[in-house]
Structures are given as structure tokens and as C-alpha cells.
C-alpha positions as protocol buffer text, in pm:
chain_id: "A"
residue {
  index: 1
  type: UNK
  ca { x: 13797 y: 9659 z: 10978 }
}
residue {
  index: 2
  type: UNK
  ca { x: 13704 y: 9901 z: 10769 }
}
residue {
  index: 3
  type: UNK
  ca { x: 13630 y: 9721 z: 10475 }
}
residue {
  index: 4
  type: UNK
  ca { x: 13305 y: 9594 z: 10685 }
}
residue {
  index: 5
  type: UNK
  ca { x: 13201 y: 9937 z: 10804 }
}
residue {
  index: 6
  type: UNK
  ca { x: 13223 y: 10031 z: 10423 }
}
residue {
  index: 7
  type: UNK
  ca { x: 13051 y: 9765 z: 10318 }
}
residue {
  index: 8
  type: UNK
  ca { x: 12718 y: 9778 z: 10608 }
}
residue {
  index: 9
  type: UNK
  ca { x: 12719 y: 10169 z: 10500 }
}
residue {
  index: 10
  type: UNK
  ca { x: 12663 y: 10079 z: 10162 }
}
residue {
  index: 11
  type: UNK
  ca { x: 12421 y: 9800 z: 10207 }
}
residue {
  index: 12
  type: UNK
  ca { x: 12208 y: 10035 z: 10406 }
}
residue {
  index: 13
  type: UNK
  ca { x: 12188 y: 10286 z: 10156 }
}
residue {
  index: 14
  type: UNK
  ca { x: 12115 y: 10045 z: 9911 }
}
residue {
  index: 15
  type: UNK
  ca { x: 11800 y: 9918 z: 10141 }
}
residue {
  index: 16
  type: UNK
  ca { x: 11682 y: 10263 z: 10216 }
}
residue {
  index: 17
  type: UNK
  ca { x: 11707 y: 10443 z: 9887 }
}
residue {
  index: 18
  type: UNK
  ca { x: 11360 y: 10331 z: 9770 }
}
residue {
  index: 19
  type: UNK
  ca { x: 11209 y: 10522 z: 10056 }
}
residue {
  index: 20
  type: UNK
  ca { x: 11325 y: 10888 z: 10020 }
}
residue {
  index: 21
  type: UNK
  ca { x: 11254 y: 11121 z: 10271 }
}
residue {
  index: 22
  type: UNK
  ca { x: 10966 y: 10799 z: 10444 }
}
residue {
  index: 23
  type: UNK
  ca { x: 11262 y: 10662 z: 10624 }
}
residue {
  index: 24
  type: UNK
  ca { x: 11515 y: 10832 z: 10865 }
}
residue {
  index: 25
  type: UNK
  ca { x: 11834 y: 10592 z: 11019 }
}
residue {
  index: 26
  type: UNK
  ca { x: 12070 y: 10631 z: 11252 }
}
residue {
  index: 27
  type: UNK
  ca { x: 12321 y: 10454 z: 11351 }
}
residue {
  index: 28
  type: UNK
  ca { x: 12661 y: 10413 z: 11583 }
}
residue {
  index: 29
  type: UNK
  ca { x: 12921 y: 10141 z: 11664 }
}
residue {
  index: 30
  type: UNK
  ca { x: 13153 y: 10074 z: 11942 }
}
residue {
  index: 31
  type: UNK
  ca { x: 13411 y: 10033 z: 11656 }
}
residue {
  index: 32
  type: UNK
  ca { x: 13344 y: 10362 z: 11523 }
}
residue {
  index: 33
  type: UNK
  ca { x: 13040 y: 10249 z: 11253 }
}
residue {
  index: 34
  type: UNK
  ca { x: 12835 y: 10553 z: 11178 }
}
residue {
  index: 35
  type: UNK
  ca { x: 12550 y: 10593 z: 10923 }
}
residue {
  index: 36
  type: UNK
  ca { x: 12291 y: 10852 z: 10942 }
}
residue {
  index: 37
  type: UNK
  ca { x: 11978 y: 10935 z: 10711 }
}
residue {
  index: 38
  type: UNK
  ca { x: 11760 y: 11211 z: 10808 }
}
residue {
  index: 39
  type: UNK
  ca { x: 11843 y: 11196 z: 11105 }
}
residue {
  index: 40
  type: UNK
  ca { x: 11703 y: 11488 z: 11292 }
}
residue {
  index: 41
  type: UNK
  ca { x: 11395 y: 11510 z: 11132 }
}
residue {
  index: 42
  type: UNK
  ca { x: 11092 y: 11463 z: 11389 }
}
residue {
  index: 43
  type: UNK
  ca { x: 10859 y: 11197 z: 11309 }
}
residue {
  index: 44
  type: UNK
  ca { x: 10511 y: 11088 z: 11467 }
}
residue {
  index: 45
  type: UNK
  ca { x: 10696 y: 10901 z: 11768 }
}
residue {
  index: 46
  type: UNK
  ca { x: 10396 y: 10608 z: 11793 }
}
residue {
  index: 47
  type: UNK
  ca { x: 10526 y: 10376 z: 12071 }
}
residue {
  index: 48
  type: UNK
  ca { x: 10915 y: 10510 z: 12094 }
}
residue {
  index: 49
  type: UNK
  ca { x: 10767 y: 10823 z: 12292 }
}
residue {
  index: 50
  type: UNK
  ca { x: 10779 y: 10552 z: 12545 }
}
residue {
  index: 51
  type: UNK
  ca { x: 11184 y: 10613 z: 12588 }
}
residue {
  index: 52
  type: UNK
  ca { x: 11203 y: 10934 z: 12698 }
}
residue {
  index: 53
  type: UNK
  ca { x: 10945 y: 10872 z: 12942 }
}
residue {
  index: 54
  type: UNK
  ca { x: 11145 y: 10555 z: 13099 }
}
residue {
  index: 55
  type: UNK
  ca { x: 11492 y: 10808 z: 13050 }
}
residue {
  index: 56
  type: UNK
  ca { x: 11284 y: 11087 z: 13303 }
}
residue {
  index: 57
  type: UNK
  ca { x: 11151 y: 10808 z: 13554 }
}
residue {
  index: 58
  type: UNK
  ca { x: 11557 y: 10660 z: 13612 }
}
residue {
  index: 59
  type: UNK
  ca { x: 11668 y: 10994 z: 13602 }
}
residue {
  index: 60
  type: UNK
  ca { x: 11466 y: 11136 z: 13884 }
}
residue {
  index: 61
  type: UNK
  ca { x: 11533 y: 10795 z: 14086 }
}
residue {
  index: 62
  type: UNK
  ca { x: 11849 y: 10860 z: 14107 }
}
residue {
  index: 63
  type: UNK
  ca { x: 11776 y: 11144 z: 14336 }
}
residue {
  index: 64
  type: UNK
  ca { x: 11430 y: 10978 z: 14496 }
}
residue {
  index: 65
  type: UNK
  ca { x: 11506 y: 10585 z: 14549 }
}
residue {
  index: 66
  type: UNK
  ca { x: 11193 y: 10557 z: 14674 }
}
residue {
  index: 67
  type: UNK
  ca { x: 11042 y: 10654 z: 14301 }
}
residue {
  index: 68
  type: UNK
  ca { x: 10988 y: 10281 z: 14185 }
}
residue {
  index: 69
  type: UNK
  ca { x: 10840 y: 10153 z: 14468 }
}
residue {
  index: 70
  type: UNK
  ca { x: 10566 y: 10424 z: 14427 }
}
residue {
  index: 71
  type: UNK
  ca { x: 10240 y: 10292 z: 14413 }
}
residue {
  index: 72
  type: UNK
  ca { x: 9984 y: 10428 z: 14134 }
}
residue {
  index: 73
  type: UNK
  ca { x: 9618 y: 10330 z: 14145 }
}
residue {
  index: 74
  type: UNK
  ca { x: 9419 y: 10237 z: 13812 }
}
residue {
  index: 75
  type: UNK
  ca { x: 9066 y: 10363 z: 13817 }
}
residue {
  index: 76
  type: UNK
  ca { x: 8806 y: 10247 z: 13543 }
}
residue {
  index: 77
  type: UNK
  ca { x: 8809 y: 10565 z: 13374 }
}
residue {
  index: 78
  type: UNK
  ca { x: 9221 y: 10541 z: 13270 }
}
residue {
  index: 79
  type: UNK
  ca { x: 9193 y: 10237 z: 13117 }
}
residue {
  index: 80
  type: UNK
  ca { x: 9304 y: 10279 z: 12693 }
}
residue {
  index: 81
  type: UNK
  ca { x: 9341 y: 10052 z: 12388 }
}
residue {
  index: 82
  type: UNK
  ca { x: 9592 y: 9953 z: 12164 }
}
residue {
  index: 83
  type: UNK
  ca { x: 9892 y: 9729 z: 12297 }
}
residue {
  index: 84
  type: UNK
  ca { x: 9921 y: 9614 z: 12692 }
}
residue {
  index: 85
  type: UNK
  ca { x: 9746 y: 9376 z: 12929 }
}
residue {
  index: 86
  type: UNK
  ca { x: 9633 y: 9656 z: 13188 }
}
residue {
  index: 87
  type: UNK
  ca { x: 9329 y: 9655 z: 13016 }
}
residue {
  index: 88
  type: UNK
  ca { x: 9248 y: 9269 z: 13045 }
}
residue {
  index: 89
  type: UNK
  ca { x: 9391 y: 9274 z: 13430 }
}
residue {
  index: 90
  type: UNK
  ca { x: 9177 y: 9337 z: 13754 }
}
residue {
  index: 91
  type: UNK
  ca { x: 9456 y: 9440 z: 13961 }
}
residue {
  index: 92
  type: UNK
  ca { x: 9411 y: 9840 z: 14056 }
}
residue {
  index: 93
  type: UNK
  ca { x: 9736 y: 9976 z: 14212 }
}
residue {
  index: 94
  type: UNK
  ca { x: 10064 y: 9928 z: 14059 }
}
residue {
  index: 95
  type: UNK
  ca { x: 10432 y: 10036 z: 14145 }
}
residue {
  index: 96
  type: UNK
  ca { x: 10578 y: 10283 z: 13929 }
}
residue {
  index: 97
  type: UNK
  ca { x: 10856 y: 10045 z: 13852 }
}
residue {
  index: 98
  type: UNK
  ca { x: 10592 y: 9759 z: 13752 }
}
residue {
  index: 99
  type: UNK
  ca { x: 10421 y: 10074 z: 13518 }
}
residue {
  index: 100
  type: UNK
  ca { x: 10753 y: 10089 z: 13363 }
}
residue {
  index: 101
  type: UNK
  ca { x: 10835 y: 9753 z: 13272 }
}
residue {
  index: 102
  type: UNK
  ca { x: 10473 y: 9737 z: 13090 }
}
residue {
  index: 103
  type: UNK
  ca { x: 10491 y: 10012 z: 12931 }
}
residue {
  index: 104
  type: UNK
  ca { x: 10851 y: 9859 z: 12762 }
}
residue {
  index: 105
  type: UNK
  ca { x: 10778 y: 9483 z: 12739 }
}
residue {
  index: 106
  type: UNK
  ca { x: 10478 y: 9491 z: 12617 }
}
residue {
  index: 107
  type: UNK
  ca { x: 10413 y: 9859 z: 12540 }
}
residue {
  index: 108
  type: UNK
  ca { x: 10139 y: 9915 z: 12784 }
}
residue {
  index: 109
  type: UNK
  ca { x: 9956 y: 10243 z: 12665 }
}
residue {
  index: 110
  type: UNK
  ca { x: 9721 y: 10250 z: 12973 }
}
residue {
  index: 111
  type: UNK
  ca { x: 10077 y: 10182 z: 13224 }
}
residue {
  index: 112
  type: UNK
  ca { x: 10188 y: 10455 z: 12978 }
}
residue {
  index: 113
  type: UNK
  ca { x: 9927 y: 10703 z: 13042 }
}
residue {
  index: 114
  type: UNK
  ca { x: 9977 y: 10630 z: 13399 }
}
residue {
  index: 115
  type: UNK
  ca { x: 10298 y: 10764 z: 13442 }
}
residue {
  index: 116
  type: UNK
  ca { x: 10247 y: 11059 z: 13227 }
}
residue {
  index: 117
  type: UNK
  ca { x: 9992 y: 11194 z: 13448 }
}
residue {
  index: 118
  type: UNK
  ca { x: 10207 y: 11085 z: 13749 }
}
residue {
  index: 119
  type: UNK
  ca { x: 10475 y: 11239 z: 13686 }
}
residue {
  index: 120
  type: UNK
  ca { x: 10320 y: 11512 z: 13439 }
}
residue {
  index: 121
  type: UNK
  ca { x: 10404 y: 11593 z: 13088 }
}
residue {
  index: 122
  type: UNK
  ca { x: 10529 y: 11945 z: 13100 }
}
residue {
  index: 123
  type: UNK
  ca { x: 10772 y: 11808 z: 13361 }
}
residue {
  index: 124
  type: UNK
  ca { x: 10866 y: 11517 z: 13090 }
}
residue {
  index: 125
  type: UNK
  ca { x: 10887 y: 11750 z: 12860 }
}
residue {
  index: 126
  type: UNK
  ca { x: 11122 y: 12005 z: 13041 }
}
residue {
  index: 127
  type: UNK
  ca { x: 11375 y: 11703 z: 13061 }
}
residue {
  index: 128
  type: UNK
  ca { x: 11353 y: 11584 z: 12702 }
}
residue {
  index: 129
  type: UNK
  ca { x: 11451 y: 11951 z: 12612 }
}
residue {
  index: 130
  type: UNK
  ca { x: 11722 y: 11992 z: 12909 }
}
residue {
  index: 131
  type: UNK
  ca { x: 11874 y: 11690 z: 12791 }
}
residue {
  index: 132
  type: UNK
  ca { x: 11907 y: 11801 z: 12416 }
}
residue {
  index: 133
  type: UNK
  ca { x: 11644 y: 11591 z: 12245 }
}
residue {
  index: 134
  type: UNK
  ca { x: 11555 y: 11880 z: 11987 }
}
residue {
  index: 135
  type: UNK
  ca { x: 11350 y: 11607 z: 11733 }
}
residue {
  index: 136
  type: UNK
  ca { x: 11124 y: 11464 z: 12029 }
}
residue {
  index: 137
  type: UNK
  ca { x: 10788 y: 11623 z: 12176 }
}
residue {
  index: 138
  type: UNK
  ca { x: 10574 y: 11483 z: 12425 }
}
residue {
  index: 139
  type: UNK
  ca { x: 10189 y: 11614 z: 12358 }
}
residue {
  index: 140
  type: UNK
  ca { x: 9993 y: 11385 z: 12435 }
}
residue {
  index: 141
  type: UNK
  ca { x: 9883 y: 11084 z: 12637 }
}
residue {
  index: 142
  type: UNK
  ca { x: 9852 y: 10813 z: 12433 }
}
residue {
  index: 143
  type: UNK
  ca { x: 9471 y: 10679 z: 12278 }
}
residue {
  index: 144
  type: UNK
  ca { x: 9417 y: 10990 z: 12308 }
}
residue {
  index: 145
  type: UNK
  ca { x: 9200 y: 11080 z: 11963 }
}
residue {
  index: 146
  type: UNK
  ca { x: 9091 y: 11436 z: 12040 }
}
residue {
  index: 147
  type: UNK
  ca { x: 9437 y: 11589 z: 12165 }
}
residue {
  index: 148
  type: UNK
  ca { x: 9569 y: 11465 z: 11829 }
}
residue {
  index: 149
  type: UNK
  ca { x: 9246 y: 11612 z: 11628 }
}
residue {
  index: 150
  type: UNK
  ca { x: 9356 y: 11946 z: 11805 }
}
residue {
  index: 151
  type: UNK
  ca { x: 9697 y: 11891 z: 11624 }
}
residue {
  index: 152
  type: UNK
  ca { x: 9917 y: 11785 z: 11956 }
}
residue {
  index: 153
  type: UNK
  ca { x: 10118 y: 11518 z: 11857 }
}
residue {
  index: 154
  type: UNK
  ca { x: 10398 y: 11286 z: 11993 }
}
residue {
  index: 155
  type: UNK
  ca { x: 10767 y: 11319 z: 11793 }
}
residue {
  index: 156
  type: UNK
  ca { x: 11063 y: 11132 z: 11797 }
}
residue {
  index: 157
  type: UNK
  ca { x: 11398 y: 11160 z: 11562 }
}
residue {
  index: 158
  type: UNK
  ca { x: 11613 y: 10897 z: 11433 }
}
residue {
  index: 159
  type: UNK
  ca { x: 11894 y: 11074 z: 11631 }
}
residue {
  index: 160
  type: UNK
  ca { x: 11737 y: 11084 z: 11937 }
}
residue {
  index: 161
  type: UNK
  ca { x: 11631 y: 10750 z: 11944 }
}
residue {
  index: 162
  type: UNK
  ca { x: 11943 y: 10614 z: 11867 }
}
residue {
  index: 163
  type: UNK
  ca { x: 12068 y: 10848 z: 12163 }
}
residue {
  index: 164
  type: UNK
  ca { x: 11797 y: 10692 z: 12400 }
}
residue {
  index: 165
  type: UNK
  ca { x: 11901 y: 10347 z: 12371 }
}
residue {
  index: 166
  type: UNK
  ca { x: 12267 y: 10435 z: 12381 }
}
residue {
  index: 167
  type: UNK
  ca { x: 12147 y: 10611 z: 12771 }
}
residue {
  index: 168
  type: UNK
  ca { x: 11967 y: 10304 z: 12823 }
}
residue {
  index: 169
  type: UNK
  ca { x: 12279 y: 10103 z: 12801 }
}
residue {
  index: 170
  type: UNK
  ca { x: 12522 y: 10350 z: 12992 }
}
residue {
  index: 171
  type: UNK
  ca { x: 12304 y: 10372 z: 13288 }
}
residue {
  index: 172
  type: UNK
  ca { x: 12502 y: 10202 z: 13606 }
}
residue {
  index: 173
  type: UNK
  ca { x: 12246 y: 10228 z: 13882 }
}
residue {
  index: 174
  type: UNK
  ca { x: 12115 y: 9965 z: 14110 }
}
residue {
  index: 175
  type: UNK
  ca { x: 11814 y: 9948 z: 13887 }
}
residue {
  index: 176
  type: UNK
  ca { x: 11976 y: 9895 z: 13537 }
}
residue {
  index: 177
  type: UNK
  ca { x: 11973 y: 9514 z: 13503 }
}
residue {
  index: 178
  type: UNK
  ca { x: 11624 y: 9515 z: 13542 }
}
residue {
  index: 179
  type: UNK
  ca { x: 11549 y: 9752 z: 13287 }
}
residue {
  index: 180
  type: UNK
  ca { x: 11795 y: 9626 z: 13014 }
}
residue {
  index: 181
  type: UNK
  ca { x: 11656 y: 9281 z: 13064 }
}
residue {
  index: 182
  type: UNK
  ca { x: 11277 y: 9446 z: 12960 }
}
residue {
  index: 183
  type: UNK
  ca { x: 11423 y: 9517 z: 12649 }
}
residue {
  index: 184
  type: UNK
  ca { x: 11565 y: 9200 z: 12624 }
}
residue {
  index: 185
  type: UNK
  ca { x: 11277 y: 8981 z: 12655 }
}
residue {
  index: 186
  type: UNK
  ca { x: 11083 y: 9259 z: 12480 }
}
residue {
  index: 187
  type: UNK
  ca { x: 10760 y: 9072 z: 12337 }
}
residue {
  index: 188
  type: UNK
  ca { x: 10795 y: 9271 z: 11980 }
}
residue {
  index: 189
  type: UNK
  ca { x: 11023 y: 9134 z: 11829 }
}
residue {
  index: 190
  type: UNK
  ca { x: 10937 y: 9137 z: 11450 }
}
residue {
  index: 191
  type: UNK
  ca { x: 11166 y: 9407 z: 11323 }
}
residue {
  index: 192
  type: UNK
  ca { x: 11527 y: 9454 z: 11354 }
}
residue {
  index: 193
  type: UNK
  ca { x: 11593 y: 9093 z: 11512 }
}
residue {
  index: 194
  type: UNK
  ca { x: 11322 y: 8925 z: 11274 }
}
residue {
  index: 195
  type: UNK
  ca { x: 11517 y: 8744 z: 11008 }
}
residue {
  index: 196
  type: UNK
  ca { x: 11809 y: 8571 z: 11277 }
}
residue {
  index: 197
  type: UNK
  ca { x: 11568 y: 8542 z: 11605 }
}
residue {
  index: 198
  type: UNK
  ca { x: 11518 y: 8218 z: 11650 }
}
residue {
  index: 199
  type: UNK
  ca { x: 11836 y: 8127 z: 11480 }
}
residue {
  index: 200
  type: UNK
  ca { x: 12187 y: 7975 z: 11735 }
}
residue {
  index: 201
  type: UNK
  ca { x: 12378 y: 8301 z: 11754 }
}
residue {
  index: 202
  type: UNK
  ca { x: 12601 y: 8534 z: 11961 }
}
residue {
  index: 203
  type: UNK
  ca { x: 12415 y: 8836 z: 11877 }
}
residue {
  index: 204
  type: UNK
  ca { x: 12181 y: 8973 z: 12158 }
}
residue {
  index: 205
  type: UNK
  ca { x: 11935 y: 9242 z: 12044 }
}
residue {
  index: 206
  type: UNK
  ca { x: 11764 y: 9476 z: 12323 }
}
residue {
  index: 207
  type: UNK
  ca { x: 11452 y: 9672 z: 12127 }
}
residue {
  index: 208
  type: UNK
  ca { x: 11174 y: 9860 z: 12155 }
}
residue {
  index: 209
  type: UNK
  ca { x: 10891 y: 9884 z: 11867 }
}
residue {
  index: 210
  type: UNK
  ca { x: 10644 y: 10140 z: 11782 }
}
residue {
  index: 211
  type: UNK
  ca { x: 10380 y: 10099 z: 11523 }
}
residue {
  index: 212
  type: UNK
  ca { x: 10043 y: 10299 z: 11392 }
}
residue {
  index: 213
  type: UNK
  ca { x: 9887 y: 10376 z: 11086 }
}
residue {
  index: 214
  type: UNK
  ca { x: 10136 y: 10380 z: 10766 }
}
residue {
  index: 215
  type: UNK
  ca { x: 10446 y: 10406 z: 11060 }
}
residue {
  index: 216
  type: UNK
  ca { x: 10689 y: 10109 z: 11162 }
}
residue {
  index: 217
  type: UNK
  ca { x: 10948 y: 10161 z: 11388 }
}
residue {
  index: 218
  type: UNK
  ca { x: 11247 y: 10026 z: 11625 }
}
residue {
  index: 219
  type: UNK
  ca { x: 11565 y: 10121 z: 11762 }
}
residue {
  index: 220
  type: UNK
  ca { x: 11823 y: 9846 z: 11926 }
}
residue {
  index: 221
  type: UNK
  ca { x: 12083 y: 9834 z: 12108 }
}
residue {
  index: 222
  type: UNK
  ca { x: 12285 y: 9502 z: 11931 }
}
residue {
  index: 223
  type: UNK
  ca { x: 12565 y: 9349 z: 12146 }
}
residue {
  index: 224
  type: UNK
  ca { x: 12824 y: 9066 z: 12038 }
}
residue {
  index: 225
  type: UNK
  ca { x: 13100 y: 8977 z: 12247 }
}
residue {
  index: 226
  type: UNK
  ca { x: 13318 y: 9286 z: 12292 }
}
residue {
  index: 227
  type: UNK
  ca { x: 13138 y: 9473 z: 12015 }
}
residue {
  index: 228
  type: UNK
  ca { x: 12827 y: 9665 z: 12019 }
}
residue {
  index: 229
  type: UNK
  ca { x: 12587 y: 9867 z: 11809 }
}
residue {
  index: 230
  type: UNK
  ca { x: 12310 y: 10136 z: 11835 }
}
residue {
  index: 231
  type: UNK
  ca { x: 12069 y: 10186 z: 11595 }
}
residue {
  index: 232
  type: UNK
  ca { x: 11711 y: 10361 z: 11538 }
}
residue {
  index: 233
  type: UNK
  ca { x: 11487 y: 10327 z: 11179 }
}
residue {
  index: 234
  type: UNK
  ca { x: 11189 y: 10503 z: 11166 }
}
residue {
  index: 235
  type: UNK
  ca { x: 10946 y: 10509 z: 10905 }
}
residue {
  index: 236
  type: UNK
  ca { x: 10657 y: 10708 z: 10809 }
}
residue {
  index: 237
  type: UNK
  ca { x: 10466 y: 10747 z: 10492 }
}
residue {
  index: 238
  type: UNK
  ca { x: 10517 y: 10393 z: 10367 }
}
residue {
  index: 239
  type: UNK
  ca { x: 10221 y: 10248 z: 10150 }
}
residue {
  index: 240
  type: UNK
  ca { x: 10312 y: 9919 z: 10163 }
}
residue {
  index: 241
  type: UNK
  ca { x: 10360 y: 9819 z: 10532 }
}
residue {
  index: 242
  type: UNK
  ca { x: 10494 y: 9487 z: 10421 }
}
residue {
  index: 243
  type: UNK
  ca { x: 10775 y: 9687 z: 10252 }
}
residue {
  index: 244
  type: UNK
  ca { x: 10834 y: 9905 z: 10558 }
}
residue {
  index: 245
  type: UNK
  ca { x: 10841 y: 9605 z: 10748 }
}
residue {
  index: 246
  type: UNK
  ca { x: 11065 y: 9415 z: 10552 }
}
residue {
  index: 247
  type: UNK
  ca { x: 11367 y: 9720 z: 10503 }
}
residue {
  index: 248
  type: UNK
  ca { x: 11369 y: 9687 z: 10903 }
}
residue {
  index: 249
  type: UNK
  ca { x: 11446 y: 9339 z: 10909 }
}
residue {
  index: 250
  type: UNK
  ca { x: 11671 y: 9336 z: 10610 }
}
residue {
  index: 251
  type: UNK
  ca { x: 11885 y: 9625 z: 10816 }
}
residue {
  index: 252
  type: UNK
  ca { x: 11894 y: 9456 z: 11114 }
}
residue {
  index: 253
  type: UNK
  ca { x: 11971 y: 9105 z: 10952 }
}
residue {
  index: 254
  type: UNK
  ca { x: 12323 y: 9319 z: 10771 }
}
residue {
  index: 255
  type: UNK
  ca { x: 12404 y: 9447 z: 11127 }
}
residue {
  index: 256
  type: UNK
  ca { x: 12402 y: 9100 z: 11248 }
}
residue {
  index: 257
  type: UNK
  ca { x: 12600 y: 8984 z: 10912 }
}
residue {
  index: 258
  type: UNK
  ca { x: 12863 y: 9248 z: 11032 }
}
residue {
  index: 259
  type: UNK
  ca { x: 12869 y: 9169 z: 11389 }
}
residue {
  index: 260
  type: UNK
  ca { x: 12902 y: 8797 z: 11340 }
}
residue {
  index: 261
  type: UNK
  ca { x: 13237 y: 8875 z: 11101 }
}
residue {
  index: 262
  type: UNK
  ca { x: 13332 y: 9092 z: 11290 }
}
residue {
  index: 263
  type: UNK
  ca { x: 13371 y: 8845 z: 11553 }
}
residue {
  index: 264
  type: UNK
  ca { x: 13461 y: 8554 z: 11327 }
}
């Protein structure tokens, strides 16, 4: 109906006008829904540099089975901050494929770390390039405080997020259930799916998060019977976190609004 896609277009430019050039969207529909803000510009990636990384591991297991059931040993010395429970556990070898689930439902930066170095991160980046991901650079492991003082940074666009979880969802390999359903029962979940969460509903949301200083980000892929929808919103810049929080939610609470009458 177009009247709907009219109307979501203009409630999210209504939502992200305040924010200028601190907010980049984009967005796609299997009905044919499109909205995009700044959409190639490269932003500091924070926890969505995680994507591409998951994107490389399936892709090369689709010629090496074997990849997942890899095992990766965690000495003292890798162990990083920030978000994960690597850090807390005493277990010291993992499976690649246990790395990766970390690293997206609960956005493990030492699991992270792991793989990078596993798999290395000119080889990462080779791929991200191959595959046309012009807004996304991986330069660094994450935590890690004096690769970024030396100005090597990790960067992600709006597009190419958007693209990522769209990949995410096409994948039909014998390993895809399992890595949909870590986005499903993601453990951040205070973004796009914040305001109808808890809420009876037909809407399932599949995210991933990323957050630092003065950035708040997601990208979702939202599905509702025979309809679904693929959308990233970044943002960088933002004083007020609260406010940066809140335009997420608000978005994601209109895509729900238009899924749900869509299907009404």
C-alpha cells in the first residue's frame, strides 16, 4: 500500500531531521519500502564491525566445513574489556563457531579479537572490499587504545549495514538457523525493538547493537508474516545519548506500526 510506505518515509524524516549529518539510515522492504539518509557515509563502526567479520567466517565455511568446529585457545594475555563473558569464564579453548555466537549474542570483544587474529584482518579486509562494502574498514582489534591513538579505526555505513543483515538472512547453508537464531535471542535489545519488546505481537526483530562514546547503533532484520524489513541507524556525534537512544526506538516502534497494518 503505498499510502503506508509514504507515510513510514515521512515519519522517519520527521524523527531524524533534528540530527543532521549525526545520523545516517537505511532502509529496504520486501514490499518495495526504501528510505535512505546518508547512507554511504563511513562512521566509527563500534560493535557492527562485528558483521562483516561473521559474513567472512560463513563465507569461507562454505568451502572448509570443518571451519566451525575449529578449535581456538584463549591465553591470559588476549583477554579485553568492554561487553562479553570471555573475560569472567575459565574455559581456554573454544570452537570458532562458539567464538562466533559470542561475539553476536552478547558482543564478545575478547571472542571478537579471537577470530580476527585467527583468521587475520588483511584477509577480512580483502573480503569486505571484494564484496563491495566501500563505507566499512576493519583496522583494528577491538580494546585496542593505541591502534586507535595511531588513527586506525573501525568503519561501517548505513548502507552496508543494512546490506549485512539482508546477507545474514539470504544465507541457506546448513549453518544458517543457528546463526539467525543469535540474532534473535540477541541480549541487546534496547534499540530498534525497545518500545514493543515485551509487548504480544507478530513482529520478530533479529539485531545487532553497537555502542561507544557519543555513538548508538543497530541494524535489524524485522519479519511479520509474509513481509519483511531491513534496516540500519547509525549515529555519531549525538550530545544527548538519551536522544540518540530514543530516535532508535521511536524508528523501530513506526516500522513495527507499519508492519502490523500492513498485516492487519
Amino acid at each position: 500500500m503505498p499510502e503506508l510506505n509514504d507515510k513510514l518515509s515521512e515519519e522517519m524524516d520527521t524523527l531524524s531531521a533534528p540530527f543532521s549529518s549525526h545520523i545516517a539510515i537505511k532502509a529496504e522492504g520486501s514490499d518495495g519500502f526504501h528510505f535512505a539518509l546518508h547512507e554511504s557515509v563511513p562512521m566509527l563502526s563500534a560493535s557492527l564491525i562485528k558483521l562483516p567479520i561473521l559474513l567472512y567466517a560463513c563465507d569461507q565455511a562454505v568451502a572448509k566445513p570443518e571451519l566451525f568446529a575449529q578449535k581456538i585457545e584463549l591465553r591470559e594475555g588476549k583477554i579485553v574489556g568492554g561487553s562479553g563473558v570471555l573475560q569472567i569464564l575459565s574455559r581456554r579453548e573454544w570452537s570458532v563457531r562458539d567464538l562466533l555466537a559470542l561475539m553476536i549474542n552478547v558482543s564478545d570483544n575478547t571472542a571478537t579479537n579471537l577470530l580476527i587474529e585467527s583468521f587475520g584482518t588483511d584477509a577480512i579486509q580483502n573480503w569486505i572490499q571484494k564484496q563491495g562494502y566501500l563505507g566499512t574498514t576493519l583496522g583494528r582489534k577491538l580494546m585496542d587504545e593505541t591502534a586507535e591513538a595511531a588513527g586506525r579505526h573501525n568503519l561501517i555505513s548505513a548502507g552496508d549495514a543494512c546490506r549485512m543483515i539482508q546477507k545474514v538472512f539470504k544465507m541457506d547453508q546448513s549453518f544458517s538457523s543457528d546463526i539467525k537464531s543469535w540474532f534473535l535471542h540477541q541480549q541487546f535489545r534496547g534499540k530498534l525493538p525497545a518500545l514493543f519488546d515485551e509487548l504480544p505481537h507478530s513482529v520478530t526483530v533479529y539485531n545487532k547493537t553497537g555502542e561507544m562514546e557519543k555513538v548508538d547503533h543497530d541494524t535489524a532484520y524485522f519479519s511479520c508474516r509474509s513481509h519483511n524489513f531491513s534496516i540500519a541507524v547509525l549515529t555519531n556525534g549525538i550530545e544527548d545519548r538519551q536522544a540518540a537512544l530514543s530516535v532508535i526506538q521511536n524508528i523501530g516502534k513506526k516500522i513495527f506500526d507499519y508492519l502490523t497494518e500492513w498485516e492487519s
